[in-house]
C-alpha positions as CSV (number, residue, x, y, z in Angstrom):
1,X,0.0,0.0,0.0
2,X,1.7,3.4,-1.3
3,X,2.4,5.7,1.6
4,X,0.3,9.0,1.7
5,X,1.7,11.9,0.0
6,X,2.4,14.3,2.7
7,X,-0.2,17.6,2.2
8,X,1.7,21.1,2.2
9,X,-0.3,23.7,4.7
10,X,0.2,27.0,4.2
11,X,-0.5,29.1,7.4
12,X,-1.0,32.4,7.5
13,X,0.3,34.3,10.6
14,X,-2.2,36.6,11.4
15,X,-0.7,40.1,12.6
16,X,-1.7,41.0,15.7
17,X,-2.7,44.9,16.1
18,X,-0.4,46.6,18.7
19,X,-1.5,47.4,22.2
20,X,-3.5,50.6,22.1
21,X,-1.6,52.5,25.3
22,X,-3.6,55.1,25.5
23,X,-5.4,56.9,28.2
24,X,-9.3,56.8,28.2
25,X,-8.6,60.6,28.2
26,X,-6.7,60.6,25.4
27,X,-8.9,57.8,23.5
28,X,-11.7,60.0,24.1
29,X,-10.3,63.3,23.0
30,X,-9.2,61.4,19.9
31,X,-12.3,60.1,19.4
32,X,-13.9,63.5,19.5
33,X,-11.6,64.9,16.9
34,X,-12.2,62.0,14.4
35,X,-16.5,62.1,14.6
36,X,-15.7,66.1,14.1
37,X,-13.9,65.9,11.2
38,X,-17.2,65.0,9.4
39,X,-19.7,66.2,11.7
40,X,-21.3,69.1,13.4
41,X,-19.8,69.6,16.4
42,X,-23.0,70.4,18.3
43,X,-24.4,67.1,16.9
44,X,-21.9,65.2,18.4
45,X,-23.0,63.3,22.1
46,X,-20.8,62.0,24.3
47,X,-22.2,58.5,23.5
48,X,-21.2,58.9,20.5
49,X,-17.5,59.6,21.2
50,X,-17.5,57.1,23.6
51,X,-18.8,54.0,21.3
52,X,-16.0,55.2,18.4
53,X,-13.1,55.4,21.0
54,X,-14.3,52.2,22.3
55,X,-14.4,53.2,25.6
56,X,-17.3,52.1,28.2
57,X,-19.7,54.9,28.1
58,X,-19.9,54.8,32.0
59,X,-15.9,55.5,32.0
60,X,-16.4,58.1,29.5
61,X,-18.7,59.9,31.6
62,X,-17.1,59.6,34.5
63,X,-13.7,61.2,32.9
64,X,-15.8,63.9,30.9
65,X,-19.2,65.1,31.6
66,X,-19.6,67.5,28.9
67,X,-18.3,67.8,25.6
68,X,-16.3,70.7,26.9
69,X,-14.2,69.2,29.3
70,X,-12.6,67.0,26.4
71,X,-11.7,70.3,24.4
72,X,-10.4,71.7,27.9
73,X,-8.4,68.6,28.0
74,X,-7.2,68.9,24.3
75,X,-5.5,72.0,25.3
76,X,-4.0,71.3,28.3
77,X,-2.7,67.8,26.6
78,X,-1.0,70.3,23.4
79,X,0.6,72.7,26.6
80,X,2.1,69.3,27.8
81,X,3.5,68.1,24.5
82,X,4.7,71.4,23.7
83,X,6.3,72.5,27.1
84,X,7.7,68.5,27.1
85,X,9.3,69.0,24.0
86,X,12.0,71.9,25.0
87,X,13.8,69.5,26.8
88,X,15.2,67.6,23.7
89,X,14.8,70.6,21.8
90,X,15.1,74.4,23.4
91,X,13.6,77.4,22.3
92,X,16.5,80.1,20.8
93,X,17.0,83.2,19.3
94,X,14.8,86.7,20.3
95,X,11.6,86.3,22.6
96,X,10.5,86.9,19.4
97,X,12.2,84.1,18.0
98,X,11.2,82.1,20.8
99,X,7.5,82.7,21.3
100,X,7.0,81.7,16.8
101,X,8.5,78.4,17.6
102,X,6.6,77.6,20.6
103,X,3.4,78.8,18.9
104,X,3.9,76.5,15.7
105,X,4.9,73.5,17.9
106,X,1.2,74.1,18.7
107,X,-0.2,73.7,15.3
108,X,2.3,71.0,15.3
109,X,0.4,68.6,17.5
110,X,-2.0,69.7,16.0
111,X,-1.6,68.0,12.7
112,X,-3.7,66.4,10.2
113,X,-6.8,68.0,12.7
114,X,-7.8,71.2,10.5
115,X,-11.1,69.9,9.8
116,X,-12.3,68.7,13.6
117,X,-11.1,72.3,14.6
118,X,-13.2,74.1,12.2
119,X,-16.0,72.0,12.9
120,X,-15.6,72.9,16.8
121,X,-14.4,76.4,16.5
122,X,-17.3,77.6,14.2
123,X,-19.7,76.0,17.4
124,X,-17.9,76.8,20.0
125,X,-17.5,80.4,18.7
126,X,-21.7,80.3,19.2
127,X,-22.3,79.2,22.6
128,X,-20.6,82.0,24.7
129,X,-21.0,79.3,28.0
130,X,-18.6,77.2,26.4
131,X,-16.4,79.9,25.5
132,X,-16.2,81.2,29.1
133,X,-15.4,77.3,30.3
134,X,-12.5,77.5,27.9
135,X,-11.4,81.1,27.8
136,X,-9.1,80.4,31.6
137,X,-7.4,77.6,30.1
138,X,-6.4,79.2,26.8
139,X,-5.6,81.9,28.7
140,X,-3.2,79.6,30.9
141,X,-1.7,78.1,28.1
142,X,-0.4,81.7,26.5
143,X,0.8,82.4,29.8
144,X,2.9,79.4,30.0
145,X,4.3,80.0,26.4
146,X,5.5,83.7,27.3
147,X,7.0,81.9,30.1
148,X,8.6,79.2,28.4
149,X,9.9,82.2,25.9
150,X,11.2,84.3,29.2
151,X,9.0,86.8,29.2
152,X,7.5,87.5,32.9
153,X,3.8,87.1,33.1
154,X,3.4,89.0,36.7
155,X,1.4,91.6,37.2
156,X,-1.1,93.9,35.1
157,X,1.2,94.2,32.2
158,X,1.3,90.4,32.5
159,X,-2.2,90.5,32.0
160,X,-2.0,92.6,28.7
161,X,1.3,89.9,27.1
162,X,-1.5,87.1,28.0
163,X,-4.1,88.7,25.8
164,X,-2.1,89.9,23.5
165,X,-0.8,86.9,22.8
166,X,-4.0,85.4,23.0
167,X,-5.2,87.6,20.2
168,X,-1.7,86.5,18.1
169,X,-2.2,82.7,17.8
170,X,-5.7,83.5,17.7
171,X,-5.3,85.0,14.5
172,X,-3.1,82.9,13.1
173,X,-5.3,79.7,14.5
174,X,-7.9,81.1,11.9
175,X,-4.6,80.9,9.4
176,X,-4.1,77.8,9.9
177,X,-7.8,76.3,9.5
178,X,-7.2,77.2,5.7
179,X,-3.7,76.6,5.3
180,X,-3.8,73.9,2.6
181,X,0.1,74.2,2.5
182,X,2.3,71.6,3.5
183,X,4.9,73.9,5.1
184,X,2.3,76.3,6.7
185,X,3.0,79.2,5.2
186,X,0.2,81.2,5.5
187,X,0.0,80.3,9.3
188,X,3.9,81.2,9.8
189,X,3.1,84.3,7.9
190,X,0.0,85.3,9.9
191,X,2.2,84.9,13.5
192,X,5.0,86.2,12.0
193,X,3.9,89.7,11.6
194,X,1.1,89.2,14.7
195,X,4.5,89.0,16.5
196,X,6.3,91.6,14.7
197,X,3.1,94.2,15.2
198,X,3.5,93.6,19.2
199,X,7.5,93.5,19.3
200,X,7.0,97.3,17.6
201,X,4.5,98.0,20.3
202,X,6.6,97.2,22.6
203,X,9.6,98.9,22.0
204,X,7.3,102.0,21.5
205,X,5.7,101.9,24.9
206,X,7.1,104.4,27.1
207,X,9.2,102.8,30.2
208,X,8.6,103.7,33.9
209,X,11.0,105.3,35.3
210,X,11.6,105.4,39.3
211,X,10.3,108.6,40.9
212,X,13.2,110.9,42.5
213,X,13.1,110.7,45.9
214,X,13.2,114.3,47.5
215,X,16.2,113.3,49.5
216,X,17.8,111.8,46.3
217,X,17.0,115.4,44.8
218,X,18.5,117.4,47.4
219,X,21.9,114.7,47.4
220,X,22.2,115.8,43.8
């Protein structure tokens, strides 16, 4: 009886997906930018975001109970990649110098996200309670980038860098959500001379000058 010719089996490995390592926050928050990249913000529930970043939607409402709080945590996630980033790579040149490469490393983490920001900006720009819940952390998050650039943020005039600043990347934010060019052009030209209008200011605002003392007058 003739032995039985030995069958070849092909077996194909099946390639396992790699761990997903991220945080329910940051699931979530990316989760939120991908539904509004083709969606309405304001359309958009938080069962929604939770069932397409696959997260329970008990934990997702226990990390974020309004849609708000993710875009608060969008921010303050971009503030930690940013300020993480000097380490490796420091910020050089003039404050001015300093404060354009900061901002970009902004639109940096940004990437690829032009169409979820539009989608939320043109909403969020509508409902001024959302824009109050927001408006202290952007306002934190200029402060900490005139900090990382050296520039003091104390006081009133502290103040009045913070908005001014605010106003800068604002602008240039708006840029950017249009910017169809690879290298950013039109956002690096829109802080570039948002920058350039304040470092003028600047330099043209009169400086305070310590009052002389009577006794100091009399010494002289």
């Amino acid at each position: 009886m003739a032995a039985a010719k030995p069958t070849k089996t092909t077996k194909t490995a099946k390639r396992s997906k790699p761990a997903d390592t991220r945080t329910v926050r940051d699931k979530l928050i990316d989760g939120a930018l991908d539904i509004a990249a083709s969606h309405r913000w304001r359309d958009i529930t938080l069962p929604q975001i939770a069932e397409h970043a696959g997260v329970p939607l008990g934990d997702a409402l226990m990390t974020f109970s309004n849609k708000a709080k993710i875009l608060k945590a969008l921010n303050k996630r971009i503030d930690g990649e940013v300020l993480g980033s000097l380490e490796k790579d420091p910020l050089d040149g003039s404050i001015k110098d300093k404060l354009f490469d900061i901002l970009m490393r902004r639109f940096d983490a940004l990437e690829g996200r032009q169409a979820a920001l539009a989608s939320i900006a043109a909403d969020v720009g509508r409902d001024p309670m959302v824009a109050v819940c927001l408006t202290p952390q952007f306002k934190k998050s200029m402060s900490l980038s005139l900090q990382a650039a050296g520039v003091t943020t104390d006081g009133w005039r502290g103040l009045i860098k913070v908005e001014a600043l605010g106003i800068i990347y604002m602008n240039a934010f708006r840029a950017w959500l249009k910017d169809e060019d690879a290298g950013l052009a039109g956002t690096m030209s829109a802080l570039d001379k948002g920058l350039a209008r304040a470092e003028k200011f600047a330099e043209g605002m009169p400086t305070l000058k310590r009052r002389t003392e009577p006794a100091d007058a009399e010494a002289a």
